[in-house]
C-alpha positions as CSV (number, residue, x, y, z in Angstrom):
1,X,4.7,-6.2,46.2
2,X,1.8,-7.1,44.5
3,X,-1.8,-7.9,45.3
4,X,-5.3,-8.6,44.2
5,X,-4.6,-9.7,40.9
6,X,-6.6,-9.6,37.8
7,X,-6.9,-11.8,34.7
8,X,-8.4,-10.5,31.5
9,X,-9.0,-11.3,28.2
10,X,-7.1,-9.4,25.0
11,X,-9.2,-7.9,22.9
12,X,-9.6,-9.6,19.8
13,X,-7.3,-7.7,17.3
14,X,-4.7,-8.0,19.6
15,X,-5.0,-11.8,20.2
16,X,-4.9,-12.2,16.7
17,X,-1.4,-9.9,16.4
18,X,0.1,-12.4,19.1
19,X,-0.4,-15.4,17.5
20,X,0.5,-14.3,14.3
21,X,3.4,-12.3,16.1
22,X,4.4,-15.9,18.0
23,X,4.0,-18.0,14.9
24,X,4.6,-16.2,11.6
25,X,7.2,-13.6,12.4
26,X,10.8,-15.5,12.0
27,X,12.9,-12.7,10.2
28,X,14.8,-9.5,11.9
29,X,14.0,-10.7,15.4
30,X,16.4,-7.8,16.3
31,X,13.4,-5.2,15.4
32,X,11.6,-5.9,18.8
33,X,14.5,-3.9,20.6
34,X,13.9,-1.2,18.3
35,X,10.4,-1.1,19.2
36,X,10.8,-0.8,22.8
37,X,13.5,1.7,22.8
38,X,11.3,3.9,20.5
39,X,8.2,3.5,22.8
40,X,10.3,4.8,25.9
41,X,11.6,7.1,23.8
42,X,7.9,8.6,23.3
43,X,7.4,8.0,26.8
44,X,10.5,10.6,27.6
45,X,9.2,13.2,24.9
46,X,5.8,12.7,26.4
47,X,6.9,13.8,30.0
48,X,9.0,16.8,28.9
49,X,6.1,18.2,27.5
50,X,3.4,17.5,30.3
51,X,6.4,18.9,32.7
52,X,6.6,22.1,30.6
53,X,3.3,23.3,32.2
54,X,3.5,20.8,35.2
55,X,7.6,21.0,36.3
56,X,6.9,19.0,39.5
57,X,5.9,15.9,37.6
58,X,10.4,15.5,37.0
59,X,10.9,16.0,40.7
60,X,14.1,15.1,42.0
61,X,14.8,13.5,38.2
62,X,14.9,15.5,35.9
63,X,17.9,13.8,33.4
64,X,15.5,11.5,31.1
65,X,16.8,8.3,30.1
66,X,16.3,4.8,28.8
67,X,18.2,2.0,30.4
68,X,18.9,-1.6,29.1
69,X,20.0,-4.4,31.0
70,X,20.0,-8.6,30.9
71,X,20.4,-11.1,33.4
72,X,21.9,-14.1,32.0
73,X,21.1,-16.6,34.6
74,X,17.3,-15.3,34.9
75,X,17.1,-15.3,30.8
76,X,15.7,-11.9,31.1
77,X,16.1,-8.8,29.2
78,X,15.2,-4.9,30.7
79,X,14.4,-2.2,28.8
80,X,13.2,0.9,31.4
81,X,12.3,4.2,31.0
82,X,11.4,7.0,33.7
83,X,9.4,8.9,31.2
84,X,5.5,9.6,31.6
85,X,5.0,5.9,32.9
86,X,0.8,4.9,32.8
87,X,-1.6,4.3,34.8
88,X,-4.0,1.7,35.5
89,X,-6.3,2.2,32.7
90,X,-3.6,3.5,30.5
91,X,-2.4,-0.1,30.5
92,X,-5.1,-1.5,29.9
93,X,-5.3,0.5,27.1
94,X,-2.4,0.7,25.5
95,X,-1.6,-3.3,26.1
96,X,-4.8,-4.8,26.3
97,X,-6.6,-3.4,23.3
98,X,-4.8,-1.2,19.7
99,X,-7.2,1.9,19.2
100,X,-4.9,2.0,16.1
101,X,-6.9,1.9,12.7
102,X,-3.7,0.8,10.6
103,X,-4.3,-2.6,12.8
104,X,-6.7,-4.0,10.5
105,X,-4.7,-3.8,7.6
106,X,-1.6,-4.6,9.8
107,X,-3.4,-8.7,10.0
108,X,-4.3,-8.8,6.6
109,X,-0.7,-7.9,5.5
110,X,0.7,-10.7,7.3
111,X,-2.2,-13.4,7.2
112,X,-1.5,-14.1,3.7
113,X,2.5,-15.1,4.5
114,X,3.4,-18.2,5.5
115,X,6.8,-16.4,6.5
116,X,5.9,-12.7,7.0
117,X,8.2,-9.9,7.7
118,X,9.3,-8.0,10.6
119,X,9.4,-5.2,9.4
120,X,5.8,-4.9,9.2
121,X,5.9,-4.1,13.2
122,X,6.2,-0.4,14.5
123,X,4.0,0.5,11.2
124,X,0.4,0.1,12.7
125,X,1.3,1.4,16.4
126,X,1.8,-2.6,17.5
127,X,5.5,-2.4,18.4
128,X,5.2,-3.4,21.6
129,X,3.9,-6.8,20.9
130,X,7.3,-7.6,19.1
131,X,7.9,-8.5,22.2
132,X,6.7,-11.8,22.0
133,X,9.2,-13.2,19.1
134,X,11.9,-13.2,21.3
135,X,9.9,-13.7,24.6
136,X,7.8,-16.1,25.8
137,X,6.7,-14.0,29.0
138,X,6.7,-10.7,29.3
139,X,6.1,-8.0,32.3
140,X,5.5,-4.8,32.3
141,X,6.1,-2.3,35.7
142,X,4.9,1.1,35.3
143,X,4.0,4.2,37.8
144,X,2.5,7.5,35.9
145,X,4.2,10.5,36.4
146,X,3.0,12.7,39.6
147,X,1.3,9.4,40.8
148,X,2.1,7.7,44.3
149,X,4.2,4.7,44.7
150,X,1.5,2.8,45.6
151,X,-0.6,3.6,42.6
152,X,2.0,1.5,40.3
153,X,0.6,-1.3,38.4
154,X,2.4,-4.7,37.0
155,X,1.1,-6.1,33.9
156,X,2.4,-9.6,32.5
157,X,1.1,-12.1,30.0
158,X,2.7,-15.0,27.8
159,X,0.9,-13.7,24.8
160,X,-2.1,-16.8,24.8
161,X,-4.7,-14.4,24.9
162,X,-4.9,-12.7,28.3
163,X,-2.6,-10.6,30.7
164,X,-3.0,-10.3,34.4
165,X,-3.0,-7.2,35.9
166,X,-2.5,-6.0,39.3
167,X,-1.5,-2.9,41.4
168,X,2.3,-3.2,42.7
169,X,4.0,-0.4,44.6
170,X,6.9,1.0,42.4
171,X,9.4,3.8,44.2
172,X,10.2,5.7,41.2
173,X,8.3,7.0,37.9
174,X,8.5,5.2,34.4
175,X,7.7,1.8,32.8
176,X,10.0,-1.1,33.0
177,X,9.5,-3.7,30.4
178,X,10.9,-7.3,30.8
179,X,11.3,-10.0,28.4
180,X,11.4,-13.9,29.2
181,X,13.4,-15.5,26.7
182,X,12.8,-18.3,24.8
183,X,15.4,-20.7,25.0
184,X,16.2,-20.1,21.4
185,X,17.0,-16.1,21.4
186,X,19.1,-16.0,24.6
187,X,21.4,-14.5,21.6
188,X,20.2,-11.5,23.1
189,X,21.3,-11.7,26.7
190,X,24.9,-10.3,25.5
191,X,26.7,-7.1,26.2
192,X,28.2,-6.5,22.9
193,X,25.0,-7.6,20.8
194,X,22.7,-5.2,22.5
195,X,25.0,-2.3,22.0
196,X,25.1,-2.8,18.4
197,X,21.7,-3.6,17.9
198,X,21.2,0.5,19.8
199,X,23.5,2.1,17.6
200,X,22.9,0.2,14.5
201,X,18.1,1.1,15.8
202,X,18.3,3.5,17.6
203,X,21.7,5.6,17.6
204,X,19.8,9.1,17.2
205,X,17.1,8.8,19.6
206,X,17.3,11.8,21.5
207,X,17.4,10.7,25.2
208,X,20.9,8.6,27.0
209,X,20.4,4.6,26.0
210,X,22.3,3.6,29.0
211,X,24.4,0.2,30.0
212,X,26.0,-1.3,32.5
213,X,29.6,-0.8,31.7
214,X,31.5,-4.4,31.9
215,X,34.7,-5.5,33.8
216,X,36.4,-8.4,33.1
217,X,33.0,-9.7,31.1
218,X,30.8,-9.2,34.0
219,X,28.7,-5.9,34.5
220,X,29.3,-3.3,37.4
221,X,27.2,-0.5,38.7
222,X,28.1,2.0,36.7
223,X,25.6,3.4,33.7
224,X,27.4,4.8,30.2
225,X,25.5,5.8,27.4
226,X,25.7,3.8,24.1
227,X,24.4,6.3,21.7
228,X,24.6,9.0,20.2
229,X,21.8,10.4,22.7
230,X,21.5,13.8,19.8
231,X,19.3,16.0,17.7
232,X,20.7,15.1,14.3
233,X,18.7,17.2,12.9
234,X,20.1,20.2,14.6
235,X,23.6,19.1,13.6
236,X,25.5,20.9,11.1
237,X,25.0,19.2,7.3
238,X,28.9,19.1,6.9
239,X,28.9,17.0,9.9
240,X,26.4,14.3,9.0
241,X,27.2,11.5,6.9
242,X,25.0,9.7,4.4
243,X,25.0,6.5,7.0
244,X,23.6,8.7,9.2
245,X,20.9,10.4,7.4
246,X,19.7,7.0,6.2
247,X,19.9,5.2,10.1
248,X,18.4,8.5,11.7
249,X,15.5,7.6,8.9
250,X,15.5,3.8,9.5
251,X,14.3,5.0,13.6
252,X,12.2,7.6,12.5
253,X,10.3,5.8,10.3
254,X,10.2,2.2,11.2
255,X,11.4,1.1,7.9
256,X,14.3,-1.4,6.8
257,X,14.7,0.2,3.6
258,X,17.0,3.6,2.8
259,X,14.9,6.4,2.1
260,X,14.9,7.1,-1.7
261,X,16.1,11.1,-1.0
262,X,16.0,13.6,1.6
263,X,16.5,16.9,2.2
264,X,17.7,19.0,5.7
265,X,17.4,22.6,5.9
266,X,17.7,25.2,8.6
267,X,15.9,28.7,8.3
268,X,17.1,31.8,9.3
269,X,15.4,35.2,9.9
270,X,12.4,36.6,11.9
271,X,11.4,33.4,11.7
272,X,13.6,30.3,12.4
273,X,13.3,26.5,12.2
274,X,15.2,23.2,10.7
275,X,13.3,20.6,8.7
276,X,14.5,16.9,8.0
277,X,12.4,15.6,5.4
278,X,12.4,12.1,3.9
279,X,10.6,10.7,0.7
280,X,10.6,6.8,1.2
281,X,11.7,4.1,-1.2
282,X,8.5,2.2,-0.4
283,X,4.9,3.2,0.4
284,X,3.7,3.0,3.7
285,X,0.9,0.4,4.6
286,X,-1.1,3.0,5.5
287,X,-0.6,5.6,2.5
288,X,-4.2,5.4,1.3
289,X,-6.4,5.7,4.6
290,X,-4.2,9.3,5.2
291,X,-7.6,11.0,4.2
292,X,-9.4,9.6,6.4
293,X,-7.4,8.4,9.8
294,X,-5.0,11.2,11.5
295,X,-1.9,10.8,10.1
296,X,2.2,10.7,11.5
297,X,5.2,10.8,9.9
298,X,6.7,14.4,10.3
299,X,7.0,15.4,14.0
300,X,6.7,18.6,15.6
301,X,9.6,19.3,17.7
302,X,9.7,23.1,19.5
303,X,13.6,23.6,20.7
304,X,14.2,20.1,20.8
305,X,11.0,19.1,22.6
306,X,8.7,17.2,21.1
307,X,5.3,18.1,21.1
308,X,3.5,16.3,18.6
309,X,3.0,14.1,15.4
310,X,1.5,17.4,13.7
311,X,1.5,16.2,9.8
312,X,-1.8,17.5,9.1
313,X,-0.5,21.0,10.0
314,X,2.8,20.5,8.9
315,X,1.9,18.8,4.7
316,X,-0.6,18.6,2.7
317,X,-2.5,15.3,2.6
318,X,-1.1,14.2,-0.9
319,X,2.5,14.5,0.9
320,X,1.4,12.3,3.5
321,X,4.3,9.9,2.4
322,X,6.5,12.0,3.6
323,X,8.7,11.4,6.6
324,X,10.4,13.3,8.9
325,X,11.0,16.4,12.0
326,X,10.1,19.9,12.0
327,X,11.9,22.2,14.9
328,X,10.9,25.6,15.6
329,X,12.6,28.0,17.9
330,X,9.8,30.7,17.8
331,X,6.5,28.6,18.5
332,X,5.2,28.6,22.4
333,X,6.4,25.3,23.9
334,X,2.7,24.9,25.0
335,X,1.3,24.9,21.8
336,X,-2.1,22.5,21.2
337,X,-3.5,21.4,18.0
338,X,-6.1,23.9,17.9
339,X,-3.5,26.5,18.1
340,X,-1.7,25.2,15.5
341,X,-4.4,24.7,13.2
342,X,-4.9,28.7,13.1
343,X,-1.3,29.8,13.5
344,X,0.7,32.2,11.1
345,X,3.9,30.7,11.8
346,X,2.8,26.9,11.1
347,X,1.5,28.3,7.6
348,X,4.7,29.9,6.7
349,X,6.7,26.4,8.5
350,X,4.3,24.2,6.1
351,X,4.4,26.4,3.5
352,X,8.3,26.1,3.4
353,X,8.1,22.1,4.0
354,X,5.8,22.1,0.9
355,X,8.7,24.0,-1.3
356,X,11.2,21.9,0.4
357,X,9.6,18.7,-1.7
358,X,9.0,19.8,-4.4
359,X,12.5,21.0,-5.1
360,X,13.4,17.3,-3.6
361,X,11.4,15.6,-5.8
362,X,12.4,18.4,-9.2
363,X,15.9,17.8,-8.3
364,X,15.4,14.0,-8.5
365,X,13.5,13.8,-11.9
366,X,16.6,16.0,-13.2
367,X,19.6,14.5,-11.4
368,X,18.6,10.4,-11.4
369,X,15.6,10.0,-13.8
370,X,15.8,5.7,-12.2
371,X,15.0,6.9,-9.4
372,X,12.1,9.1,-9.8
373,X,10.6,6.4,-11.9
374,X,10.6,4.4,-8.9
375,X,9.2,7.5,-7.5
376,X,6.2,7.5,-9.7
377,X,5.7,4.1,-9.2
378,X,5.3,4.2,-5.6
379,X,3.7,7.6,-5.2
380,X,2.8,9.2,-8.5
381,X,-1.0,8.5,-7.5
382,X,-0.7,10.3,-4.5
383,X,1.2,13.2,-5.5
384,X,-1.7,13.6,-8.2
385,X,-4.3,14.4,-5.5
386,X,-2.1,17.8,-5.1
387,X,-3.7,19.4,-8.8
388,X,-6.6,19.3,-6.7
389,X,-6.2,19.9,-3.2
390,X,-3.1,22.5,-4.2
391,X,-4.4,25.1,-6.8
392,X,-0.7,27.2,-5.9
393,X,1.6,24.4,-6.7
394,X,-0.6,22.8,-9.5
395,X,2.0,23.9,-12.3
396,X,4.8,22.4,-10.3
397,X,3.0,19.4,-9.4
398,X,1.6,19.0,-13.2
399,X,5.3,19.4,-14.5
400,X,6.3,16.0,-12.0
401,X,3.5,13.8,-13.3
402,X,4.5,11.0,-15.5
403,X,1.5,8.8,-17.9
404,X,1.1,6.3,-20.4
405,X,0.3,7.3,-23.6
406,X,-0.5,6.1,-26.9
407,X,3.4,6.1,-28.4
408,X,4.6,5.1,-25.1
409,X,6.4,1.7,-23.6
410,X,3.1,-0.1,-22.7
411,X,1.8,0.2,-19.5
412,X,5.0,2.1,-18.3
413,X,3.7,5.6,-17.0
414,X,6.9,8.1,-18.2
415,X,5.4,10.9,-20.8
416,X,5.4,14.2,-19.2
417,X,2.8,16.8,-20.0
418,X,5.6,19.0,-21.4
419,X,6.8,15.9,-23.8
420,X,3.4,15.6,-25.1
421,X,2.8,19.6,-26.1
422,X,6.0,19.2,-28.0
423,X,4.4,16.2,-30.1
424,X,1.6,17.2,-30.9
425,X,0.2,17.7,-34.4
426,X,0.1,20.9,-36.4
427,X,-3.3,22.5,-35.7
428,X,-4.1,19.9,-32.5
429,X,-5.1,22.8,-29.7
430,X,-5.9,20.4,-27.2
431,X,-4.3,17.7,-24.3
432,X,-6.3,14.5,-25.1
433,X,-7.1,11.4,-22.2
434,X,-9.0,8.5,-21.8
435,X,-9.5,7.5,-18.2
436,X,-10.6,3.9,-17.2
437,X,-10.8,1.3,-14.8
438,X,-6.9,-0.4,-16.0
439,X,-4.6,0.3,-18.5
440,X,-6.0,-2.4,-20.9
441,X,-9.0,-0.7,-20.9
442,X,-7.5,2.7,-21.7
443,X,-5.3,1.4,-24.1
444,X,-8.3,-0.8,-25.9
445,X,-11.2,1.5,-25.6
446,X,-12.9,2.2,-28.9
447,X,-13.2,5.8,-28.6
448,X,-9.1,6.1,-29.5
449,X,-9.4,4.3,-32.8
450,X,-9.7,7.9,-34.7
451,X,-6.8,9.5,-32.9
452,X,-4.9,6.9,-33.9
453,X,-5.8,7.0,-37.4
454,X,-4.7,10.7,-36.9
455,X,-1.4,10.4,-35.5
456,X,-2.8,12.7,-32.3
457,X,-1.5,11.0,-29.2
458,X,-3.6,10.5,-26.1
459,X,-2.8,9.9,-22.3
460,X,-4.2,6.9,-21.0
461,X,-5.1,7.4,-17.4
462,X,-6.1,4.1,-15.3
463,X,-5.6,5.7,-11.7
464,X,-8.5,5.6,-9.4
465,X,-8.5,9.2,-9.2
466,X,-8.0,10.6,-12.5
467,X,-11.3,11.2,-13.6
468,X,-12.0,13.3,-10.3
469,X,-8.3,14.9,-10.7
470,X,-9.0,15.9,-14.6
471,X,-12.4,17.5,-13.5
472,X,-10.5,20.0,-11.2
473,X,-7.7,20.4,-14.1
474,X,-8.9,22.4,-17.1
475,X,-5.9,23.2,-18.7
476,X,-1.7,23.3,-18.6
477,X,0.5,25.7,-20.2
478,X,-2.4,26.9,-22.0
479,X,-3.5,23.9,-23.5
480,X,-7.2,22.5,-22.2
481,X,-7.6,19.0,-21.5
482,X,-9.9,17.1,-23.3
483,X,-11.1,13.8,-22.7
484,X,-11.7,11.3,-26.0
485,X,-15.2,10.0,-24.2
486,X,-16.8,13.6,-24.0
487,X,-18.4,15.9,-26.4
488,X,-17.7,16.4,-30.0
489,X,-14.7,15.5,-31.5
490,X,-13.7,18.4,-33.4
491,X,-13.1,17.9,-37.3
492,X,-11.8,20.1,-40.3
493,X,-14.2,21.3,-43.0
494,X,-13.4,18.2,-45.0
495,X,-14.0,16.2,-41.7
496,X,-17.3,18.0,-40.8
497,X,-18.5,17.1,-44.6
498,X,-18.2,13.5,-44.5
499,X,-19.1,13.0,-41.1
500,X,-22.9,14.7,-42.0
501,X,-23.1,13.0,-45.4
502,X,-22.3,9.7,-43.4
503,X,-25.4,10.4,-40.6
504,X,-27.5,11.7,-43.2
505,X,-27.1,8.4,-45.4
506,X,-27.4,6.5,-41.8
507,X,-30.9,7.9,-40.8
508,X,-32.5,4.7,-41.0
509,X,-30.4,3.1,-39.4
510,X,-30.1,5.1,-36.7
511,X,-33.5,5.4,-36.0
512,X,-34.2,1.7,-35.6
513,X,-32.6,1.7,-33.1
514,X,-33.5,4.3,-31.2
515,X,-36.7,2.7,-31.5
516,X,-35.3,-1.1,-30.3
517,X,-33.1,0.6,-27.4
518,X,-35.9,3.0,-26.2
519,X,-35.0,4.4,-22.8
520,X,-31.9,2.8,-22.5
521,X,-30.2,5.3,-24.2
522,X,-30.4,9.0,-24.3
523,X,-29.7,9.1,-27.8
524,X,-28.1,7.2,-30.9
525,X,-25.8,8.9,-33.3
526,X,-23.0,7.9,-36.1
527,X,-19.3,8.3,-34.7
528,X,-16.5,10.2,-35.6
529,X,-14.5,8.5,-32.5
530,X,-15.0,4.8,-34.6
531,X,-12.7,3.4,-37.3
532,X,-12.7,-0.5,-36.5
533,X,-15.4,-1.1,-33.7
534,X,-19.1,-1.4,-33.8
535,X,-20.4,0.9,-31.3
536,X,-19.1,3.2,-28.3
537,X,-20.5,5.3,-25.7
538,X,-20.2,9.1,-25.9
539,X,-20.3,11.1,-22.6
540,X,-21.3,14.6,-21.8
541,X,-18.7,17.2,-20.6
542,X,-19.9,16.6,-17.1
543,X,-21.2,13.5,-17.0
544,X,-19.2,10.9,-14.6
545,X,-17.1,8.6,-16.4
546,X,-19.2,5.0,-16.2
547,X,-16.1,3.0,-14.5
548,X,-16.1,5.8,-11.6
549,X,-19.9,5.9,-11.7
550,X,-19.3,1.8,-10.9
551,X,-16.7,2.1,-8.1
552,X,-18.5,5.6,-6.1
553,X,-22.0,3.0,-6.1
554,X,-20.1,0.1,-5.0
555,X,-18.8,2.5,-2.0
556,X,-22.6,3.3,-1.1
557,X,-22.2,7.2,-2.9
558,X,-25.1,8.4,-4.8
559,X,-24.6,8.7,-8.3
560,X,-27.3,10.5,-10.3
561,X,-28.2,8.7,-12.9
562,X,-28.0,9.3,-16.7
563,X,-28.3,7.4,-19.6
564,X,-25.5,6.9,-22.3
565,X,-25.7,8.1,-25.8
566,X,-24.5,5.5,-28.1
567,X,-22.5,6.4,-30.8
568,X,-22.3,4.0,-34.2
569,X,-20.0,2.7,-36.8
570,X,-22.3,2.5,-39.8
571,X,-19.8,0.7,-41.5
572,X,-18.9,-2.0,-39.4
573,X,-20.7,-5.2,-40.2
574,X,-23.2,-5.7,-37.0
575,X,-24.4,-2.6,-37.7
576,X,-25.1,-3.2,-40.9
577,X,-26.9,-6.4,-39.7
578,X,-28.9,-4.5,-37.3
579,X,-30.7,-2.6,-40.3
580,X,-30.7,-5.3,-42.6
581,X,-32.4,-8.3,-40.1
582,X,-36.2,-8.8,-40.4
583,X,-36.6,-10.4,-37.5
584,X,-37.5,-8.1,-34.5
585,X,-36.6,-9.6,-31.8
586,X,-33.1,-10.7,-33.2
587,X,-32.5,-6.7,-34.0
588,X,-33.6,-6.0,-30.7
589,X,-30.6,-8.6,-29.3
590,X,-28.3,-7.2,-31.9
591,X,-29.1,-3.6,-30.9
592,X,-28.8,-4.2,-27.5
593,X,-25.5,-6.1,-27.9
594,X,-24.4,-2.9,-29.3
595,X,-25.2,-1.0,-26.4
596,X,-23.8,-3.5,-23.6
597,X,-20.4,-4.0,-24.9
598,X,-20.0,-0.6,-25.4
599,X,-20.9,-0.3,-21.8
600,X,-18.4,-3.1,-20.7
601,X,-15.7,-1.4,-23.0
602,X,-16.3,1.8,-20.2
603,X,-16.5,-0.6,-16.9
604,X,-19.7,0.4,-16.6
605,X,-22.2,-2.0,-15.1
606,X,-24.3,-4.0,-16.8
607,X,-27.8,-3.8,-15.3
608,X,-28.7,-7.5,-16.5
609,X,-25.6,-9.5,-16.9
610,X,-27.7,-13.0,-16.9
611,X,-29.9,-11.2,-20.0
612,X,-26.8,-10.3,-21.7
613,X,-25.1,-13.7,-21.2
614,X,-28.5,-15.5,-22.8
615,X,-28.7,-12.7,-25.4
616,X,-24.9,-13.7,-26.0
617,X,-25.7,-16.9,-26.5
618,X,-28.9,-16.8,-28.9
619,X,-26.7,-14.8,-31.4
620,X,-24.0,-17.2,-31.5
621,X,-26.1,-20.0,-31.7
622,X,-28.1,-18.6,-34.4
């Protein structure tokens, strides 16, 4: 019985997930079940673990289990756990308001759909709100564990933008949630439909899924379990199928798609644990705010029990696709994230899982070169944080990495580092790159054109993160990177002769203008990079790369500044014009035309664009 009931208002992230929920979600309706079942799933692994150090909290009930039941002539559907259950203000939280940070990027995903796709649910910790696609009411009983019957609390809403809330005397633990269907998915209120939907969601989930058991089409009073109710992961291998690998993966990771690979191993010796790990086909939404947000995907489980989603302790942030379970049989049960931050045994477990990829992913490239391209594809950026963040792997790591070169298939990043050593040219003693903002600015930028006169080949690397990655990575296999940009380019004797008889002839020049760019630039010099273009920018060894520089500012990071040293073709007509014209403020234009599209050849910014445009302009219309 309930009393003194309360209306309030959703917060306003989670009004906007119901109506896009209500209106824009048409496909997989099935995926709301899946979404409950999980959450009192969690809500079962939540209460073994508070009962390890608090037993009393099970009672007189201590077999865990998730029970789902319809009524056909009331429309409604029943999913119930008697897991941890929640109090008043843990509803409130947990269905009035998403702490979850993934949320954000959860509405922009689907607010760009006219049709979007259900499978976008579960992702951003939102599940429960699939609810509402097949619903158009939904209640919610619950009574926290080692709370008294009167202390039970009833939550319903029809998803319009506020739920009432009231407390309700409920004689046993758990949560009960109840759907009102809509007249259109009473699909759902039958026997045979719901048990496939279990085994084909949630078959593995590691607690009884319990039905009514039917008699002559109509239910009776007695339970049976519907799935598998088991650890698969501390099944024998020769006992698991493929199927099952990839639907243990599908409830694990709330993901249509097959996993790309796998791998399950169990560890023997003074120190013993199984790992299921799982390399997607498909990035998660929330792949690139890992660094900043805690991440899940690879659970913690200590003889069976879980304890937590421990991925920080478990991989390395630039495996943070992975996904996955970890079970230890020598870890205390009542281990806390502090503890595991500064235990022995969790650096050996994650030192393993670490090993366990990478073989994965080396056994991949080798065994189904397709698929690791769509590997690369999907994660090849991330996987490139790890020359940085894991200087004990970095040869492995290195050896995985695909890029686009100069003699490769456009765009298409597939040259390995080991490829390239075994084309380079007699006497080259170096691993040339250009990094920049895309790969038509790689592939275009100026500074190339004397490679290519060469033959010498040169990565092209257009990832966010490669000019901080190629920082931290001086060399591989004893070959040091260089980038095209920085420094001298290094030339024979013959190459070193005609490069100072071609600055000494280009003095002149050269000094005009230094004189018309005055402190724009650091210094002017003729090129060794150029062949075909005008003018390019030459960079320091340690100078930031000017499309970085850009995208660090525009992220409110200070960047120091430092001015560019131009570098000339002396040979190329504009130049020529600069030191033949008599006019000085057309040389000034011209000189400073020079300078800017070399700048927007880097992605560097320009700091006058409107000057530039008008500059443009008075040339052309000369």
């Amino acid at each position: 019985m309930s009393t003194s009931t309360e209306t309030r208002p959703f917060e306003a992230e989670v009004a906007q997930v119901l109506r896009l929920v209500t209106h824009s979600l048409y496909s997989h309706k099935e995926i709301f079940l899946r979404e409950l079942v999980s959450n009192a799933s969690d809500a079962c692994d939540k209460l073994r673990f508070e009962a390890i150090g608090k037993p009393e909290l099970l009672g007189n009930d201590g077999e865990l289990h998730i029970d789902v039941e319809f009524d056909k002539d009331a429309k409604t559907l029943t999913v119930r756990d008697n897991g941890i259950g929640m109090s008043r203000e843990e509803t409130i939280a947990n269905l009035g308001s998403i702490a979850s940070s993934g949320t954000r990027r959860f509405l922009e995903s689907l607010s760009g759909q006219q049709q979007a796709d259900a499978r976008l649910i579960g992702q951003f910790g939102v599940g429960f709100y699939s609810a509402f696609v097949v619903a158009d009411k939904v209640t919610v009983l619950s009574r926290r564990a080692g709370a008294e019957a009167k202390d039970g609390v009833r939550w319903e809403s029809d998803g319009q933008g506020e739920y009432a809330l009231a407390a309700e005397e409920i004689a046993a633990r758990g949560t009960s949630v109840i759907l009102h269907l809509k007249d259109d998915d009473t699909e759902f209120l039958d026997n045979w439909k719901l048990r496939d939907l279990i085994r084909k969601y949630s078959d593995h989930v590691a607690f009884p899924i319990r039905m009514h058991k039917q008699k002559d089409g109509e239910p009776t009073d007695e339970w049976e379990t519907v799935n598998d109710a088991s650890a698969l992961w501390a099944k024998p291998k020769s006992e698991i199928s493929d199927d099952d690998y990839r639907a243990f993966y599908k409830s694990l990771g709330h993901d249509f798609n097959d996993p790309l690979a796998w791998t399950h191993n169990r560890v023997e010796g003074s120190q013993r644990f199984t790992t299921l790990l799982y390399v997607p086909a498909q990035p998660p939404f929330d792949l690139l705010m890992g660094a900043r947000d805690e991440r899940k995907g690879v659970k913690l489980y200590i003889k069976r029990v879980f304890i937590m989603d421990a991925a920080e302790e478990l991989l390395p942030n630039y495996l943070r696709f992975v996904r996955g379970v970890v079970d230890a049989d020598d870890l205390p049960l009542n281990v806390s994230r502090e503890i595991l931050q500064h235990n022995r045994q969790i650096e050996r477990i994650k030192a393993s899982c670490v090993k366990r990829v990478l073989d994965l992913l080396e056994s991949l490239a080798k065994s189904d070169a397709e698929k690791f391209r769509n590997f690369c594809r999907a994660f090849g950026t991330t996987l490139k944080e790890g020359i940085v963040e894991d200087p004990s792997n970095r040869e492995r790591i290195a050896k995985l990495l695909r890029f686009a070169s100069t003699k490769g298939e456009g765009a298409e990043q597939n040259v390995l580092l080991d490829d390239y050593i075994g084309r380079m040219q007699p006497g080259q003693d170096a691993i040339w790159y250009v990094t920049a903002d895309s790969y038509r600015a790689a592939a275009g930028s100026p500074q190339l054109e004397a490679f290519k006169a060469r033959g010498i080949e040169v990565l092209l690397m257009f990832d966010r993160i490669d000019e901080w990655v190629m920082g931290q990575f001086p060399e591989y296999e004893g070959k040091p990177f260089r980038n095209v940009a920085k420094g001298e380019l290094p030339l024979d004797e013959a190459g070193r002769k005609k490069q100072e008889e071609a600055a000494k002839e280009a003095e002149p020049l050269v000094k005009r203008l230094k004189d018309l760019l005055g402190d724009r630039v650091n210094d002017v010099k003729v090129s060794a990079r150029l062949t075909d273009s005008p003018s390019c920018l030459a960079l320091s060894d340690h100078d930031l790369a000017p499309h970085l520089a850009r995208l660090l500012r525009d992220a409110g990071q200070e960047v120091p500044d430092s001015k560019p040293t131009l570098e000339i073709n002396p040979a190329h007509a504009l130049v020529q014009r600069v030191g033949s014209e008599t006019d000085e403020a057309k040389a000034k234009d011209l000189a400073l035309l020079l300078l800017e599209q070399a700048e927007i050849t880097v992605g560097a910014q320009l700091p006058d664009p409107a000057a530039f445009v008008q500059r443009l302009n008075r040339l052309l219309s000369a």
